[in-house]
C-alpha positions in Angstrom: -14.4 12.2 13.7 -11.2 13.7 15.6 -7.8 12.3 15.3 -8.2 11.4 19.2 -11.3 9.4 17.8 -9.9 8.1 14.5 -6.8 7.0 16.3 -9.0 5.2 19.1 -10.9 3.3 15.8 -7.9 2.3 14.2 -6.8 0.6 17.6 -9.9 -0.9 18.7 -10.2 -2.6 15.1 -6.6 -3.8 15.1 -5.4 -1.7 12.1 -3.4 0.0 14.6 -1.9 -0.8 17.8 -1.7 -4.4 18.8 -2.0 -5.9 15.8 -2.1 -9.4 14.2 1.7 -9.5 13.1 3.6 -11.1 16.0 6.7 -9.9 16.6 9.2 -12.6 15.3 7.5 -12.6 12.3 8.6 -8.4 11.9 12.3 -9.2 12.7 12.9 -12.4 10.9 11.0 -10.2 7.4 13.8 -7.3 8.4 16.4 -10.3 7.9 14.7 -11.4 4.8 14.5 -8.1 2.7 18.2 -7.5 3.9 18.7 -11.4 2.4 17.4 -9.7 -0.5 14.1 -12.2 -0.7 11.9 -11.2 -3.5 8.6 -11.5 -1.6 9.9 -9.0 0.8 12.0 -7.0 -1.6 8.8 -5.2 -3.4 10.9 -4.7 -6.2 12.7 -1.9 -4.4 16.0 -0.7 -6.1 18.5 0.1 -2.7 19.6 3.0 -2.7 22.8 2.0 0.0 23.9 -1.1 1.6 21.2 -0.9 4.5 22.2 -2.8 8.1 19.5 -4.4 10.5 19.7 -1.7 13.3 18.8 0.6 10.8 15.8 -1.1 9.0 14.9 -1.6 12.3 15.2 1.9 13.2 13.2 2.7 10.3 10.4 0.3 11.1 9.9 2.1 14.3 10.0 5.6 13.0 7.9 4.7 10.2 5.6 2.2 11.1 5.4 2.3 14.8 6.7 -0.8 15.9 7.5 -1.3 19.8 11.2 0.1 19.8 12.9 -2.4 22.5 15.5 -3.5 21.1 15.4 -7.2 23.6 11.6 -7.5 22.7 12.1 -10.7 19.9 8.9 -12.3 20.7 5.0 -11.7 21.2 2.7 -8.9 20.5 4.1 -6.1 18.3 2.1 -2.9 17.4 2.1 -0.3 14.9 1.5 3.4 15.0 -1.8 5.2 15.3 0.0 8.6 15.4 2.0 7.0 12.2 -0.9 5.7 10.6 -2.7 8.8 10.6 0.3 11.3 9.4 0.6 9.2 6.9 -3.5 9.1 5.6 -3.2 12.8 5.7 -0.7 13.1 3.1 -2.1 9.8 1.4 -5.2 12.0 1.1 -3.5 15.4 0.4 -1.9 13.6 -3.1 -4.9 11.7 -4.3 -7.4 14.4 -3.5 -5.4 16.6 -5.9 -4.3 14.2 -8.4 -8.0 13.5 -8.5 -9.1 17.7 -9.1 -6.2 17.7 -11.7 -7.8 15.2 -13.5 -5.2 12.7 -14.1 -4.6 9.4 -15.0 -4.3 6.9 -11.8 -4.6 3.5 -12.0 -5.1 1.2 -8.7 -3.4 -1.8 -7.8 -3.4 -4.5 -4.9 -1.2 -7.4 -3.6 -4.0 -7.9 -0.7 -7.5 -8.6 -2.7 -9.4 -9.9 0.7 -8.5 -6.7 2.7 -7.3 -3.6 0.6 -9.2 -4.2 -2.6 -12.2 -2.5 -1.3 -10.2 0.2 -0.1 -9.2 1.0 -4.0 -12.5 0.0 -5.4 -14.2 2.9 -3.4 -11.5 5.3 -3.8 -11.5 4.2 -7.6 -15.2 4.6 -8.2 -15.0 8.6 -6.4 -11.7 9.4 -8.3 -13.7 8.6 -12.0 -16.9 10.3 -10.3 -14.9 13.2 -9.5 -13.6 13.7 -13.4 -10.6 11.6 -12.9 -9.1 8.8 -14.9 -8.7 5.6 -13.9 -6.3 3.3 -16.3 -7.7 0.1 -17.6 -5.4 -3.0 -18.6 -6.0 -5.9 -20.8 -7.5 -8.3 -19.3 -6.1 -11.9 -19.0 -1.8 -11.4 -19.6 -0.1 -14.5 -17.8 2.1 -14.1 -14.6 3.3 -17.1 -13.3 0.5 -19.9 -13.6 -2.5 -17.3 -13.3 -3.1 -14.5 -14.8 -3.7 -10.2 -14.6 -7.5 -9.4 -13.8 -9.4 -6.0 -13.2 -12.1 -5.6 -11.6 -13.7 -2.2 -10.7 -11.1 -0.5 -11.7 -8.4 -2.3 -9.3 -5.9 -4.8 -10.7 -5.2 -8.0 -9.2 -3.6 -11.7 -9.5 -5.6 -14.6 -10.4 -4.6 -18.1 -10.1 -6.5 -21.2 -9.6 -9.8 -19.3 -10.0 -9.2 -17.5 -6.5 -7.6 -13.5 -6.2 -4.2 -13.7 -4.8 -2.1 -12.5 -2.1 1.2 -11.6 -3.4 3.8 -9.2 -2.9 5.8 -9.9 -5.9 5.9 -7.2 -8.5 5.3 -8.9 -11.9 1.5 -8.3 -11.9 2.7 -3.6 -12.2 5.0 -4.6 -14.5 2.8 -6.4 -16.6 0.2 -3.6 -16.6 2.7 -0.9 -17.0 4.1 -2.5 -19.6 0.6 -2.3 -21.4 0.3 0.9 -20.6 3.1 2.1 -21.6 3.1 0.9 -25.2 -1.0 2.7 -25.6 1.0 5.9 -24.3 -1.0 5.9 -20.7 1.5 5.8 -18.5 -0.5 6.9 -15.1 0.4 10.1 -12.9 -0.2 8.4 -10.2 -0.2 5.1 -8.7 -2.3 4.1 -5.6 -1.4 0.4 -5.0 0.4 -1.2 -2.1 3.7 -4.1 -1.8 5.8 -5.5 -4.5 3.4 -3.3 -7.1 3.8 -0.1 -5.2 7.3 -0.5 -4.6 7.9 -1.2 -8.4 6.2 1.6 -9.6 8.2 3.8 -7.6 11.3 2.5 -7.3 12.1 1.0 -10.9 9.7 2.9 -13.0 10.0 6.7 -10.7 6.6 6.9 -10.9 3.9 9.2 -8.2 2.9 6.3 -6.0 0.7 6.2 -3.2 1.5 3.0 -0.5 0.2 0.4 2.1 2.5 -1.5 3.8 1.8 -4.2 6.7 4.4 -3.9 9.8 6.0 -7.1 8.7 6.8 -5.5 5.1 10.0 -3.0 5.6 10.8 -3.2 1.8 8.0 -0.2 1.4 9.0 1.6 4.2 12.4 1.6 2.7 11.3 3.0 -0.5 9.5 5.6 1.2 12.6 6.4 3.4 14.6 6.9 0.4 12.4 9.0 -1.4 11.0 6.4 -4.0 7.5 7.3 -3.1 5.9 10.4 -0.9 4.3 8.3 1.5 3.8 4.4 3.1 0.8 4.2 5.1 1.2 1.3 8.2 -1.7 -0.7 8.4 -2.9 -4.0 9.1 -3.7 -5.2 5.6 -6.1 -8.1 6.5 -8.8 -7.1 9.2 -12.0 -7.6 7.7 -13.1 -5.5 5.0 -15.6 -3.2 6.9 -13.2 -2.4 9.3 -11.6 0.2 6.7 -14.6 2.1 5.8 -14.1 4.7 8.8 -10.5 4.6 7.1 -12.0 5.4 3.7 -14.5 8.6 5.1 -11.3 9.9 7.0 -9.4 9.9 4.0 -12.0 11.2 1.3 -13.1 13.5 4.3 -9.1 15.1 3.7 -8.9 14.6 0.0 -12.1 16.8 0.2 -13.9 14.4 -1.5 -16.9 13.2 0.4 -19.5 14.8 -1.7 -18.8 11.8 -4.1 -19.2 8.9 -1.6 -21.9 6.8 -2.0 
């Protein structure tokens, strides 16, 4: 597939382009991580006092969103052209993390979209000769628990996987971790985890961020982590397996997929 093509997917699927994320709901989240909300935080350590015009500038830089500065309601879009630079270096890291033979462990905030995502990439990285980390199973965060499964940690509670963007369930795993002397060389996670991993702990991060989540883009703009890819992070599942081939196609990878 081209770029040309890919990018013509990504927008006909809605990853890209005019996504689900209406645009009051990206403005009022710039407010909130500049209110210094938690959910929207990520766990990101500011490097400077940052203003609205330029999160906002950021946003639109980094994540494609429409620049027009009057436009405070409706559709709002993100970047194929963004999307794409950014799945190329996404691909670049893992694909020789993954030849080097390291240590990575996966992560997600989003188990109904992204999870599959890191369960594929998880399965070729350990196929490939790579590592991937394993927690303990079960450690309490807030009234649920830390589970694993194929190789990607998550959030339980009430019996169902959880959306969250706080970053309690990387610290709990890298605080395991840490203490058995497995501290990964990468992390490929997206959200609160990513941005804790990164920002707090200065560890090799990989990233998926939503256009209504700047607190990523922001670690990413300050250097906290090599790359935030801007996505939609809850189309259906099988939309992201053209998204998976483009990326194992760049990590050089594909002779692994299944």
């Amino acid at each position: 597939m081209t770029r040309h093509e890919f990018a013509a997917y990504l927008d006909s699927a809605r990853i890209t382009g005019d996504v689900a994320t209406p645009r009051e709901n990206n403005l009022s989240h710039i407010q909130g991580f500049l209110d210094h909300n938690e959910h929207l935080e990520f766990g990101v350590i500011w490097s400077k006092d940052w203003t609205y015009d330029e999160v906002f500038e950021v946003m639109v830089r980094r994540a494609g969103l429409n620049p027009d500065r009057s436009h405070v309601q409706g559709q709002d879009t993100i970047g194929a052209a963004q999307c794409i630079d950014a799945l190329e270096e996404y691909a670049r890291i893992f694909g020789d993390a993954v030849r080097a033979r390291q240590k990575i462990l996966f992560a997600t905030g989003h188990p109904a979209g992204l999870f599959p995502i890191y369960a594929e990439l998880a399965r070729v990285a350990e196929l490939a000769g790579a590592t991937v980390l394993r927690i303990e199973q079960g450690e309490r965060f807030l009234d649920g628990d830390i589970r694993q499964i194929m190789g990607v940690v998550m959030f339980e509670q009430y019996g169902n996987l959880q959306h969250t963007h706080f970053p309690g369930p990387m610290r709990i795993a890298l605080a395991q971790l840490r203490e058995r002397g497995e501290l990964p060389d990468l992390v490929v996670s997206d959200h609160g985890m990513a941005g804790y991993a990164a920002s707090q702990q200065k560890l090799p991060t990989l990233g998926i961020a939503d256009c209504n989540d700047p607190g990523l883009f922001i670690a990413a703009e300050q250097g906290d982590l090599p790359v935030c890819v801007p996505m939609d992070d809850n189309v259906p599942p099988n939309r992201y397996e053209p998204l998976i081939d483009f990326v194992l196609d760049r990590a050089e990878l594909t002779g692994f997929r299944s």
